[in-house]
PANU-614901 format. One line per field, with one value per residue (C-alpha): residue number from 1; residue in three letters; x, y, z. Coordinates in steps of 0.001 Angstrom, whole numbers, plus 500000, padded with zeros to 6 digits. Each point is the difference from the previous one (the first is absolute). Example, Ala and Ser with C-alpha at 12.3 -4.5 7.8 and 13.67 -1.06 7.14 Angstrom:
BEGIN
resi = c(1  2)
resn = c(ALA  SER)
x = c(512300  501370)
y = c(495500  503440)
z = c(507800  499340)
This chain:
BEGIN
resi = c(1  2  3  4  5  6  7  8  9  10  11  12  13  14  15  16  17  18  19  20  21  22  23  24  25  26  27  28  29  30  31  32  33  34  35  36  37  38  39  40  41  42  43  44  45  46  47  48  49  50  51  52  53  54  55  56  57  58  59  60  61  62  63  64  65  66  67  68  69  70  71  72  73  74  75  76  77  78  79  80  81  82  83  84  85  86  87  88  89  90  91  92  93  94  95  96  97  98  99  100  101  102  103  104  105  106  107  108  109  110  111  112  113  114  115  116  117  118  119  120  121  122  123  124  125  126  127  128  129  130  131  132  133  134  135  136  137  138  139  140  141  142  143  144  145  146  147  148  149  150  151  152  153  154  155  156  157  158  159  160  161  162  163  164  165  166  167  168  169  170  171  172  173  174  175  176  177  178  179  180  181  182  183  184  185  186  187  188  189  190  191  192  193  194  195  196  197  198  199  200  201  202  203  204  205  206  207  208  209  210  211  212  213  214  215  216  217  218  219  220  221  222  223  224  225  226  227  228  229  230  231  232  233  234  235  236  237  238  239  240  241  242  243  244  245  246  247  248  249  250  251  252  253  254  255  256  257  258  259  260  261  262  263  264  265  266  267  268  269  270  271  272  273  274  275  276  277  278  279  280  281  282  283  284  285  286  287  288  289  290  291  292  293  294  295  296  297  298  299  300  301  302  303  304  305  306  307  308  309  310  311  312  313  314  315  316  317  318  319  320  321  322  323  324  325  326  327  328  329  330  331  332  333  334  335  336  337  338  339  340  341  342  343  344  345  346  347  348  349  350  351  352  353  354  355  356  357  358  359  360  361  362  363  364  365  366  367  368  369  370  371  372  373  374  375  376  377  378  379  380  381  382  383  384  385  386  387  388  389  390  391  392  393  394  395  396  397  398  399  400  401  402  403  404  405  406  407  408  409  410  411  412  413  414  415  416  417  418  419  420  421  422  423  424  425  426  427  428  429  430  431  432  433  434  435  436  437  438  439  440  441  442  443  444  445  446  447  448  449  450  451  452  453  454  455  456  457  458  459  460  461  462  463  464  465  466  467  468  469  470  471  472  473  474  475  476  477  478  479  480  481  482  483  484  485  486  487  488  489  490  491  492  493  494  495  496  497  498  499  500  501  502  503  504  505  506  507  508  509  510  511  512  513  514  515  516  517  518  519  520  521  522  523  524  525  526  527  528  529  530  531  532  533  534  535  536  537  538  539  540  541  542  543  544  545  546  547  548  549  550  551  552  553  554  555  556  557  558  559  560  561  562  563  564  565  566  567  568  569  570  571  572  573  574  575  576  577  578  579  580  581  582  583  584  585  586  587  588  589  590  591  592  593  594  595  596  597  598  599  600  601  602  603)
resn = c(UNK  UNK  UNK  UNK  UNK  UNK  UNK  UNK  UNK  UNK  UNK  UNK  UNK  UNK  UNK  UNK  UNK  UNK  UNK  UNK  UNK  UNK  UNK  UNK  UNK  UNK  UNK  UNK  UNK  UNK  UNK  UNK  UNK  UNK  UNK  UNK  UNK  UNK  UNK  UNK  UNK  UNK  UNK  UNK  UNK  UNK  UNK  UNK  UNK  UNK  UNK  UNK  UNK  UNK  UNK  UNK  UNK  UNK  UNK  UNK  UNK  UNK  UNK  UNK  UNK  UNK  UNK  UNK  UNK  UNK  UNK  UNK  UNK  UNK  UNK  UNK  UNK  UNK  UNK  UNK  UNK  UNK  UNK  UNK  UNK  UNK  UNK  UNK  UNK  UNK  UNK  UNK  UNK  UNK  UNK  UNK  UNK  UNK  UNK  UNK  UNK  UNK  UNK  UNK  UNK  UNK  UNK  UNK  UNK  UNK  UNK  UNK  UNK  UNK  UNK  UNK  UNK  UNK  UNK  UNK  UNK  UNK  UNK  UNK  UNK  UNK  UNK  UNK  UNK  UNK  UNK  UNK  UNK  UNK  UNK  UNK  UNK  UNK  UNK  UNK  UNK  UNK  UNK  UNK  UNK  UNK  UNK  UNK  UNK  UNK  UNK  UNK  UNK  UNK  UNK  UNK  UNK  UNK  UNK  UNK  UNK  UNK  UNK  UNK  UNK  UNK  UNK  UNK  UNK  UNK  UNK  UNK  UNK  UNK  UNK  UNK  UNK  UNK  UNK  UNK  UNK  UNK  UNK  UNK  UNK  UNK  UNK  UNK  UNK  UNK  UNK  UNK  UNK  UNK  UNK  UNK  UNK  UNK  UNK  UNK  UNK  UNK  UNK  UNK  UNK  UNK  UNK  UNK  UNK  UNK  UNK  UNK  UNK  UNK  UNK  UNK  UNK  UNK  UNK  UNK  UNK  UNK  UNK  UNK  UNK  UNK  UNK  UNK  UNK  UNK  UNK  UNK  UNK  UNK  UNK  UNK  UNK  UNK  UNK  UNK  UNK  UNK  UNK  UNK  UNK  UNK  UNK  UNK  UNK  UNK  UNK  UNK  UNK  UNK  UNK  UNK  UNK  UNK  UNK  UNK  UNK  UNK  UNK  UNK  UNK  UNK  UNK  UNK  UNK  UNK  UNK  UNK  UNK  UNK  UNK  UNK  UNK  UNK  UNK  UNK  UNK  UNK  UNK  UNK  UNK  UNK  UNK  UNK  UNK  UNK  UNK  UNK  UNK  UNK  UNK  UNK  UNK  UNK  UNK  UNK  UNK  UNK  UNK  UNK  UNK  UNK  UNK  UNK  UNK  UNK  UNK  UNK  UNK  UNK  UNK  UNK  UNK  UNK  UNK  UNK  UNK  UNK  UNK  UNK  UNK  UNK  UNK  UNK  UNK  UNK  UNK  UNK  UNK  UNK  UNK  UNK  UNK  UNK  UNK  UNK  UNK  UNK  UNK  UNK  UNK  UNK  UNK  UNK  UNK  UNK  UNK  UNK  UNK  UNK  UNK  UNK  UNK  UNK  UNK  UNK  UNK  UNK  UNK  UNK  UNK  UNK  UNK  UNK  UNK  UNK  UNK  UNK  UNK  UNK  UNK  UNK  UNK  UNK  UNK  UNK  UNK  UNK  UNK  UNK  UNK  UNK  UNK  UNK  UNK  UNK  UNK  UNK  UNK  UNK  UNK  UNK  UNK  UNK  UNK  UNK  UNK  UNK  UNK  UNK  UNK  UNK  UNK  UNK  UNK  UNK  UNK  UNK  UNK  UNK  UNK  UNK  UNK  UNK  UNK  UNK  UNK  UNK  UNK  UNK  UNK  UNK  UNK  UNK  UNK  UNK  UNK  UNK  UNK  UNK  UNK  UNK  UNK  UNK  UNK  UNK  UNK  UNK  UNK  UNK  UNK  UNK  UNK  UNK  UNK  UNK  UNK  UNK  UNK  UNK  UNK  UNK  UNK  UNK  UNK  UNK  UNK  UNK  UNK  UNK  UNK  UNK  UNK  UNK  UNK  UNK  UNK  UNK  UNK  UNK  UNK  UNK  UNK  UNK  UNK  UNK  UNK  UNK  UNK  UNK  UNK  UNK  UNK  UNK  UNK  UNK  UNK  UNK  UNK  UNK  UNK  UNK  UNK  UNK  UNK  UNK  UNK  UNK  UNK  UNK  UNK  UNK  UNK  UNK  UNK  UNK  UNK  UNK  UNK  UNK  UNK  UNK  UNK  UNK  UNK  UNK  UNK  UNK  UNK  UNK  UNK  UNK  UNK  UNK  UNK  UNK  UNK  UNK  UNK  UNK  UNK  UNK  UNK  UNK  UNK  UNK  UNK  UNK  UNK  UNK  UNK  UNK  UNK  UNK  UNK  UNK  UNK  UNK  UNK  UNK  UNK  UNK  UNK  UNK  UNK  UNK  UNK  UNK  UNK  UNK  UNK  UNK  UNK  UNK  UNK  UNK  UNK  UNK  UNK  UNK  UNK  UNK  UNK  UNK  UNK  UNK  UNK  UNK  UNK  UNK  UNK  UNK  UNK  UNK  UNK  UNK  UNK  UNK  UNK  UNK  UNK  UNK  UNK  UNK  UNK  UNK  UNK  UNK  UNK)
x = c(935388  502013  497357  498187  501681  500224  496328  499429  502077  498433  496245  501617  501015  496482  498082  502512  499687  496170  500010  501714  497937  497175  501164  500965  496402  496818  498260  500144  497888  499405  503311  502386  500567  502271  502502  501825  502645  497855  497378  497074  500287  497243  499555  501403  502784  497896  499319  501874  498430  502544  500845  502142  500607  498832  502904  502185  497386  501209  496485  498683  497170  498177  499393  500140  501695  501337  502745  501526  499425  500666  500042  495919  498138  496402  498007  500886  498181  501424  499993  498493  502612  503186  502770  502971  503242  499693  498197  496445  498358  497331  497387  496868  497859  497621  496998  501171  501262  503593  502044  502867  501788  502748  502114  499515  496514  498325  497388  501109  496886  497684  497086  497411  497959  497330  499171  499943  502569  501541  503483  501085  502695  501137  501160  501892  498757  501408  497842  501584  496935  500446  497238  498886  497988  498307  502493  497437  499029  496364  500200  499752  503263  498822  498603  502859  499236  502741  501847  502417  498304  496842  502289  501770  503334  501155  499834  497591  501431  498200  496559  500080  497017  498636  495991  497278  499612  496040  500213  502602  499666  503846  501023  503686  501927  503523  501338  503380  503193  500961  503476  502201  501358  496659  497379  497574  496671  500829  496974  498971  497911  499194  496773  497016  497255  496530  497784  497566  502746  503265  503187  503598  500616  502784  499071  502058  498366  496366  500583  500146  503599  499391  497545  500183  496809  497293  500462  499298  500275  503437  501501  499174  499612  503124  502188  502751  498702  503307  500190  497120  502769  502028  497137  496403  497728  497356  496795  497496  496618  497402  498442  503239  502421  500835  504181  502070  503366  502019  502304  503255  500384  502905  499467  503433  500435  500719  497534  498776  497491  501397  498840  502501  501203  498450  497288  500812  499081  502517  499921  503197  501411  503131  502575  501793  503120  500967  498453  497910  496466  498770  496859  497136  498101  499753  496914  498975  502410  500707  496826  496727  500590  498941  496545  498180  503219  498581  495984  497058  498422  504065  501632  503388  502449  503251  501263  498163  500977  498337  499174  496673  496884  496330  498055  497645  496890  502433  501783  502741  498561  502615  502445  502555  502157  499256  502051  499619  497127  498199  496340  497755  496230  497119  500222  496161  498127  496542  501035  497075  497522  502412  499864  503182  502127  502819  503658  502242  503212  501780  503450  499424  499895  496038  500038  499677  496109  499154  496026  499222  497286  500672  497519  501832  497183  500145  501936  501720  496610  498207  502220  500442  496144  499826  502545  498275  497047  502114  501530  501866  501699  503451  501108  499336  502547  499881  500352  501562  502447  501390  496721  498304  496519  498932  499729  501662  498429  501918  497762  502220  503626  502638  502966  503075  499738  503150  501029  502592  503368  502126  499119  496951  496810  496862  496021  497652  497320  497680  499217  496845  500338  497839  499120  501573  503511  500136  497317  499660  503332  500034  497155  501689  502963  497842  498435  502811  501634  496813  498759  503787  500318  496560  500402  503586  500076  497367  501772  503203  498650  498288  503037  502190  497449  499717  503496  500434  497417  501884  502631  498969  498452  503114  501630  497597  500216  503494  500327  497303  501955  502991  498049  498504  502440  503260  498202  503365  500519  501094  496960  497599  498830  501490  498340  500532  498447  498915  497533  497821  500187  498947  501666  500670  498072  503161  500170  503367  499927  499812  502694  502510  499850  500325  499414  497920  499529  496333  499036  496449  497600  500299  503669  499321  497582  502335  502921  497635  497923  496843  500473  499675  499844  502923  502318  497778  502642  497642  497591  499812  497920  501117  499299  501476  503761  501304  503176  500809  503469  501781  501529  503042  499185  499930  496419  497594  497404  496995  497975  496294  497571  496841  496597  498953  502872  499612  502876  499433  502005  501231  501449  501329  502118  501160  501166  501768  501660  501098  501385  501700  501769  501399  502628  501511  501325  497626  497345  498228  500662  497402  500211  496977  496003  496797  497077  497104  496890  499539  502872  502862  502879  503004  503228  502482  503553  498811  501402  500373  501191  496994  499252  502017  497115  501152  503240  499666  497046  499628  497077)
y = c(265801  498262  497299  503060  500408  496461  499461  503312  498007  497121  501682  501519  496570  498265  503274  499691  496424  500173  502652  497823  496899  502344  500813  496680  498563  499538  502912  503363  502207  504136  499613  498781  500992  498988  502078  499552  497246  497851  497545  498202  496306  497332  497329  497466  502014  499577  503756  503579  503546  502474  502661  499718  501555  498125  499290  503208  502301  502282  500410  498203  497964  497949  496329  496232  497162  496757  499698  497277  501892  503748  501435  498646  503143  498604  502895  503792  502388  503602  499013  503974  501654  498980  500912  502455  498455  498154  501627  498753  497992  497752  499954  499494  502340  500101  500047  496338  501198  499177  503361  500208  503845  501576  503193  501949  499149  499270  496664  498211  497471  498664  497302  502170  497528  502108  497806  500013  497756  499428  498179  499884  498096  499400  496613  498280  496571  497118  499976  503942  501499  502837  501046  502207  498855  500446  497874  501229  496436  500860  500280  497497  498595  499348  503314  502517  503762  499911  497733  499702  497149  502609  502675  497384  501489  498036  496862  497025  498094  496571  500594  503573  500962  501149  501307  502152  500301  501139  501281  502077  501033  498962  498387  498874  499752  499316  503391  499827  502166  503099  498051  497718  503298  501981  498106  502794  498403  499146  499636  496589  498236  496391  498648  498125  500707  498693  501247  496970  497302  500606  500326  501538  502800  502770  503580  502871  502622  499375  498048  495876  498710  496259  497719  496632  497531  499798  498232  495866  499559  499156  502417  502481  498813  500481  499499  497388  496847  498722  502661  498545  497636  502711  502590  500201  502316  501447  502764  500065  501994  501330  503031  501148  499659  498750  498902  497697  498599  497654  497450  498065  496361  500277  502900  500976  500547  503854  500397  503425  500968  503097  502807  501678  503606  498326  498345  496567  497950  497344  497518  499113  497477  500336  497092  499805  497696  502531  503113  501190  500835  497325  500967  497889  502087  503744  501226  501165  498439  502521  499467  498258  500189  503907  500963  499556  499864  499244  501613  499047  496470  498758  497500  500397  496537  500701  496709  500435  502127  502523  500773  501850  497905  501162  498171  497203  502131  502777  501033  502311  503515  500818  497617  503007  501439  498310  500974  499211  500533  497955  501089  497004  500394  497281  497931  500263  503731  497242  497492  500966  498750  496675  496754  499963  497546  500134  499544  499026  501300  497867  501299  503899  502761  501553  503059  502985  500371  503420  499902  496488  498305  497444  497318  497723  497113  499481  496701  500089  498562  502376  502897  498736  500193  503607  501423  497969  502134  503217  500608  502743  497047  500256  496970  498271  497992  498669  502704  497369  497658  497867  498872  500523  502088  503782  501530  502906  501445  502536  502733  502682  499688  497451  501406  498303  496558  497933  496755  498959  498302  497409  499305  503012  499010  500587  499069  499293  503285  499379  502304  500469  500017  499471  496231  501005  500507  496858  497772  499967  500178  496007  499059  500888  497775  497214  500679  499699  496952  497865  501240  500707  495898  499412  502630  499281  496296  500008  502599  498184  496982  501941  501587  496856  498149  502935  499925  496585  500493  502968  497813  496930  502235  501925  496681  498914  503284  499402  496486  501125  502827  497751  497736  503363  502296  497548  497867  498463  496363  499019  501017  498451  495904  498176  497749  497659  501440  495941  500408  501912  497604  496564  496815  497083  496765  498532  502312  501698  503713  501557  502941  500332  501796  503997  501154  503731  502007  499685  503729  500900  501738  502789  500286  500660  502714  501698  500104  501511  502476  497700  500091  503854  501412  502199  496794  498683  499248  499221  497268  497027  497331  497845  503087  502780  500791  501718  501108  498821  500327  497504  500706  500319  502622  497986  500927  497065  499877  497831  498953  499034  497871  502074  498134  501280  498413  496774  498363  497417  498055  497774  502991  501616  497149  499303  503641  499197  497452  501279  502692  498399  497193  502654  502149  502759  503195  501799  498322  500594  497834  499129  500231  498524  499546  499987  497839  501481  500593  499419  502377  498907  502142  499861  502325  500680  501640  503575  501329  503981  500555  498832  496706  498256  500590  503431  500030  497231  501847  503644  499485)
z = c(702401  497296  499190  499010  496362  499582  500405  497537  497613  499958  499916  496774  498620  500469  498600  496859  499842  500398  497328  497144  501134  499270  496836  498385  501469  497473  502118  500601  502486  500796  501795  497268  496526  497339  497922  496755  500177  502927  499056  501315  499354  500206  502628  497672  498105  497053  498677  501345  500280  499344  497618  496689  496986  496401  497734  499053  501690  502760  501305  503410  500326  503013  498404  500733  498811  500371  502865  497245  497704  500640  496154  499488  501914  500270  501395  499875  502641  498485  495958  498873  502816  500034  502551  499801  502041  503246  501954  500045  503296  499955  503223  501180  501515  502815  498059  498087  496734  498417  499242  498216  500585  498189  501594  497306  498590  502992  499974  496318  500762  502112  500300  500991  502580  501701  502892  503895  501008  503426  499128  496623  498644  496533  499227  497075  499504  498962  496468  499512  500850  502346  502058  502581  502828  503678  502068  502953  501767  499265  495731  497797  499009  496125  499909  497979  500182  496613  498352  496705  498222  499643  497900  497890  497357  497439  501517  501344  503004  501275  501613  498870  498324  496844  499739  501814  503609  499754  503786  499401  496159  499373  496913  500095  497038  499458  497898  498040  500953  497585  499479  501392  501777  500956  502095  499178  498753  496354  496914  500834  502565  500801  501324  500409  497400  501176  497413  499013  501241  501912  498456  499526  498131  499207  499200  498079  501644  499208  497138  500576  499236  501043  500974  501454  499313  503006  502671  500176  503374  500073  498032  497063  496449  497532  503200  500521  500858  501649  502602  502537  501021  501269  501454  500580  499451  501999  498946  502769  498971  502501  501472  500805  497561  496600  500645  498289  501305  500152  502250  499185  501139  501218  502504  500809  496390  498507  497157  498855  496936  498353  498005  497921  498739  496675  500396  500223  503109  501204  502737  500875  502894  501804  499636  503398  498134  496796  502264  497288  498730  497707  498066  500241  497445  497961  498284  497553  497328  497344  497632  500654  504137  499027  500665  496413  498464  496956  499709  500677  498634  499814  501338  501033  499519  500738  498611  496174  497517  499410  504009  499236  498469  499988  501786  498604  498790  499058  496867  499141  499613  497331  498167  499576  502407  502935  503048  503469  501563  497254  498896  500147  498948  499982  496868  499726  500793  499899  503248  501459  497129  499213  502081  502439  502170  502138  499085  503033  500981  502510  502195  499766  502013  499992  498748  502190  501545  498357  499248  501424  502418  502956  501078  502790  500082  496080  498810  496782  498286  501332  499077  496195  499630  501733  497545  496942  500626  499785  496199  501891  502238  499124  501916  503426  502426  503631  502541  502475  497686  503356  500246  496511  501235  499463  496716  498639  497043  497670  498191  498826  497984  500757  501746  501414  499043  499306  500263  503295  498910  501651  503414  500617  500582  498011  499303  497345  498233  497880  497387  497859  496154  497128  499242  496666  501472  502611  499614  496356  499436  502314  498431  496747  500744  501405  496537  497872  501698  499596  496760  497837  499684  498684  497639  498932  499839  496924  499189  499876  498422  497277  499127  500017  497489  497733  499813  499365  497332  498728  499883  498179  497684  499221  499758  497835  498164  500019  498091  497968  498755  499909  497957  497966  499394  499833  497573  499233  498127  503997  501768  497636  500334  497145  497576  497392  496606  498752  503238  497171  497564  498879  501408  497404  500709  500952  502992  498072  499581  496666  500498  502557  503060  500171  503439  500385  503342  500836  501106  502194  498586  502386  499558  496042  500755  502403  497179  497797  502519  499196  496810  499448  496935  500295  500319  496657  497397  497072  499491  496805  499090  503327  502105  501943  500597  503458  501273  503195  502345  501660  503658  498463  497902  496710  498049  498482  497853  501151  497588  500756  498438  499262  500510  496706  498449  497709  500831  502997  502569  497016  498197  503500  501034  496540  499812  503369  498936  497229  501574  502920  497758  497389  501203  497445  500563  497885  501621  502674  503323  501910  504319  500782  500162  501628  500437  502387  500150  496369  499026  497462  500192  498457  502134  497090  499513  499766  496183  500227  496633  498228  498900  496459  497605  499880  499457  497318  498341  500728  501703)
């Protein structure tokens, strides 16, 4: 009779023991259920299903998260009901659905399977999907009547998925947290966009915050490059389902994609040696990351000053007051009556397919005459950039194009604009180049010769008013006054030397302004008398023989003589004299106070 206690003790030790094996297992069946403070744990000790409480917040909620790392909460099962105290239980009922009850509120949530199952289980996998399924030996075993990874939170986990499941009508979409302290669904969501051609983008609501390029093949446009090296990505298409996910090469890794209270989507990587997140990536940045950031028919640059540009084609609507968005307009209202050509942009995001048409088979040839045809082409670009086939044709306004920085990837649009604004304008160049050197090297050598001319002529103008206006003893060419006269037989001279400055003809007439008559002096028997003035500012008087004059060359170089050899202060001194052209001219000391005669006679 006493083994009888003992083995009631020990029946109780195996049922307890059995019990918390149960509970720190990956499953739990109709039999079990799990209450706040105890845990589910996958096979690996990868992720934990629990409950917790956000940050200050008092509330409960039912979540998973990383066994490493127990502050990231990946998925939240109760985010619009939270729980009062500790008293809530999570089970699973007959029928296959998940339940989580509270004493005082009754069932908080609950998956709502409607199916006919035999055995369910629910079961915490290693990838921190938790699912429910048949664990009857005759149901499939990939066959979930639930599971997480289908009502995604904030959070994207490796080989979750993003898209449409067509059999079931479900589009998952990763949807932000109120705060860091209230998983309740917050204004933004995170998703896959596969109007026209597949790709990323975040919403506010209804309106688009973000949006990545389309996707290459690889990756989406305006994405980092370097990041293929660390995961890969995956979008399957068929009848279906239209999914994207991704992988990390290093499996055991902890990566996560994360949407934000804010907006902002970061992938981050966990670093097992500092035991911290470190971010692989956040977008958008602060400007042109933002959907149409700055208008339509921009282009954002993050890098240039200013940011927002019209596009080629496109003009500034107003010059005053422009604020972000910018208002761009086409530079020409006529495009469709002017010839046109194709200006390309390479490394830029597309912008967004609003009003556009898709042809798959087209090559880039192809598609560049299709949209030539069309003045209401806006611009054309491959649909496929890995391997440079489709066409994408843009018909309506230009929204969300930018240019990537640093290490983000881009690809090359084409835009149609009026031969005036890209063609002409290389033409025009190719133009000038050839054409400026033929026209300024005649140019050049015209204008060098003219100026030489200009200046040998004012040189020449130069000496010759030297030679004119100085008309100084110095300046003139000296001669002996016996040149004029007669030589003896015996080769002897018959009066000394007297040497005169020899003056031009031209040099005369400038002294006496051609001989005007306003510089006429008076005129006797040998001929007019003119003032003239010397450079220094001494005045002449030049005396001219007239052709109707009857004295001759005998009486002119006699006079000279005459005057040149005598040398009195009341007579006049002679300077010098000219003999061109027929002209005799005699350049005297100029006598202002009348000549002697006067004074001696009264006259």
């Amino acid at each position: 009779m006493a083994i009888l206690p003992c083995f009631g003790i020990f029946c109780s030790l195996i049922f307890l023991f059995s019990m918390k094996a149960s509970l720190a297992a990956d499953t739990m069946t109709t039999a079990s259920f799990i209450r706040d403070g105890e845990k589910l744990t996958s096979s690996s000790q990868r992720f934990e299903l629990g409950f917790f409480s956000p940050g200050k917040s008092k509330s409960r909620y039912l979540g998973i998260w990383f066994r490493r790392v127990p502050d990231t909460v990946v998925w939240v099962a109760n985010r619009d009901r939270p729980i009062s105290g500790r008293n809530a239980v999570l089970t699973i009922s007959n029928n296959g659905n998940l339940v989580l009850l509270s004493q005082t509120n009754g069932t908080i949530w609950s998956t709502n399977v409607s199916s006919d199952v035999k055995n369910p289980v629910a079961q915490l996998r290693d990838d921190g999907n938790l699912v429910i399924r048949d664990n009857s030996s005759d149901s499939t075993a990939e066959s979930y009547l639930w599971q997480s990874f289908d009502h995604p939170s904030d959070t994207l986990l490796q080989d979750m998925k993003l898209g449409w499941d067509f059999k079931s009508g479900l589009e998952r979409l990763l949807s932000s947290w109120q705060s860091a302290e209230d998983p309740s669904p917050g204004r933004y969501t995170y998703g896959l966009d596969i109007h026209v051609l597949p790709k990323m983008c975040t919403f506010n609501g209804s309106v688009k915050f973000t949006c990545s390029g389309q996707w290459d093949g690889t990756g989406f446009v305006s994405a980092l490059s370097y990041t293929n090296f660390i995961y890969k990505q995956f979008m399957t298409e068929n009848k279906d389902e239209f999914v994207y996910w991704y992988e990390a090469y290093n499996r055991p890794s902890i990566m996560t994609l994360k949407l934000n209270p804010s907006g902002f989507v970061t992938r981050q990587i966990w670093d097992e040696n500092s035991n911290k997140w470190d971010e692989l990536f956040s977008v958008p940045d602060q400007y042109c990351g933002k959907y149409g950031y700055c208008g339509a028919n921009t282009i954002c640059s993050l890098d240039q000053t200013p940011m927002c540009e019209c596009l080629e084609g496109f003009k500034l609507k107003s010059q005053v007051n422009q604020t972000r968005p910018i208002k761009c307009e086409r530079s020409h209202s006529s495009e469709c009556t002017r010839g046109t050509q194709f200006k390309k942009l390479d490394n830029v995001k597309a912008p967004d397919f609003i009003n556009v048409s898709l042809n798959q088979s087209m090559n880039l040839e192809q598609c560049a005459a299709e949209c030539l045809k069309n003045c209401t082409c806006k611009a054309y670009a491959n649909s496929n950039v890995t391997e440079g086939s489709g066409c994408l044709m843009w018909y309506g306004d230009l929204l969300d194009s930018r240019r990537p920085i640093r290490n983000f990837t881009g690809q090359s649009v084409y835009l149609q604009v009026p031969t005036s604004e890209s063609g002409n304008k290389k033409l025009l160049w190719i133009l000038v180049v050839l054409v400026l050197p033929l026209v300024l090297l005649p140019s050049f050598y015209i204008f060098c010769r003219r100026r030489r001319k200009c200046k040998e002529k004012e040189t020449e103008n130069t000496e010759t008013n030297q030679d004119l206006l100085a008309f100084d003893i110095n300046m003139g060419i000296t001669t002996r006054t016996n040149e004029f006269g007669e030589v003896n037989g015996d080769g002897k001279d018959k009066g000394k030397d007297s040497w005169l400055p020899l003056f031009s003809l031209a040099s005369v007439a400038a002294a006496t302004e051609n001989f005007s008559m306003q510089c006429k002096l008076g005129e006797g028997g040998f001929g007019p008398v003119y003032k003239g003035r010397l450079f220094n500012g001494q005045e002449v008087a030049v005396k001219r023989l007239s052709s109707q004059s009857g004295q001759g060359l005998k009486e002119f170089k006699n006079e000279m003589m005459l005057i040149a050899e005598l040398q009195h202060r009341n007579l006049v001194r002679i300077l010098g004299c000219c003999v061109e052209q027929g002209e005799k001219i005699l350049i005297l000391e100029y006598m202002p106070n009348k000549s002697l005669d006067v004074y001696l006679f009264g006259m």
